[in-house]
N, C-alpha and C positions, 0 to 999 in steps of 0.2 A: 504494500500500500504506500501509495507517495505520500508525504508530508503535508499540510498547508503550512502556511508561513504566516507568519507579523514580523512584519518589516514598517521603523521605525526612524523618520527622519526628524532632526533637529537642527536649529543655526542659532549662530552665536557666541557658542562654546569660547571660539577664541577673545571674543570681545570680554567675557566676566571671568576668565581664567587666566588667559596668557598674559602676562606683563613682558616689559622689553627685555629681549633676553634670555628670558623664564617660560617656554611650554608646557606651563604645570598640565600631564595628565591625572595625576592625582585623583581629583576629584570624579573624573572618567571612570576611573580603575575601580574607585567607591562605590559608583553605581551600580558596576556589571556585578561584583562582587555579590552585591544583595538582591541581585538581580535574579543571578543565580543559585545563592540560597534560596530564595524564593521558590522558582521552578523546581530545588531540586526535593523541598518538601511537596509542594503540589503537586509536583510528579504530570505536570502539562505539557512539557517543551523541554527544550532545549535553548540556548543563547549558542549560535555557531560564530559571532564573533561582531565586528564592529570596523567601522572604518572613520576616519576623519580628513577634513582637507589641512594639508600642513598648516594653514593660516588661522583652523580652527573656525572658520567662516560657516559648515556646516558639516554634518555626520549622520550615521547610519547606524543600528542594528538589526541583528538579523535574527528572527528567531525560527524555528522549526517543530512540529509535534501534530502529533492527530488532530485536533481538531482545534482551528484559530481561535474561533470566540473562547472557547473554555481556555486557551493560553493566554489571552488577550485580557479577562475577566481576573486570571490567577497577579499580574503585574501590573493593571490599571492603576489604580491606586500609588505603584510608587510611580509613573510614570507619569501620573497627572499634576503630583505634587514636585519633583526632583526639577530644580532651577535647570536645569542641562536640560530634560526635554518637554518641560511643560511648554506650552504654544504649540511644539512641534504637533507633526501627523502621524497614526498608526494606520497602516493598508494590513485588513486583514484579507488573505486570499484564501477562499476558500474552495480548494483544488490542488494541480501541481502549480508550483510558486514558477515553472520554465514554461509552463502555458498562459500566452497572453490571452485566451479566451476563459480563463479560469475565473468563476466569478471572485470580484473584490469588493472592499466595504470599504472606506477612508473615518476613521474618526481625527477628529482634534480632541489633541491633551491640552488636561489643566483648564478647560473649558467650564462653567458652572454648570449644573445639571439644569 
């Protein structure tokens, strides 16, 4: 069975973190950490990893697991709230994540209900 995905983008990053000089990922590092304790109690996904623009201007992660809403549902919460990707977008695809016909759902984080 193929995976669906949540894939999550954010910008910014380098504007409230990087100082001249200094590419603090730190606070990056913070996130996925609890990210993935999270998932790995809830037992929904997976986190396959993360990418940033050197400038820290914007970013990506990537997550994988049976079924998006229920992975999507298990890390809402920190993702609505964590300075790094609150505003940002989650695409939940619910299908293979390599099929551009697979259907997808866009929410925005950190949004009020």
């Amino acid at each position: 069975m193929i995976d669906q995905a949540v894939i999550v983008q954010f910008t910014g990053y380098g504007e409230q973190f990087f100082k001249p000089g200094n590419r603090d990922l730190e606070p990056l590092a913070r996130l996925q950490l609890e990210i993935e304790g999270t998932l790995a109690v809830e037992g929904t996904g997976v986190l396959d990893g993360h990418e940033i623009a050197i400038d820290g201007s914007e970013g990506t992660f990537y997550f994988y697991g049976p079924d998006a809403r229920a992975l999507f549902e298990s890390i809402e919460e920190i993702l609505d709230t964590s300075p790094i990707t609150r505003g940002g977008t989650a695409t939940l695809v619910f299908g293979d994540p390599a099929d551009d016909d697979a259907p997808a759902e866009m929410v925005r984080l950190g949004l009020p209900a």
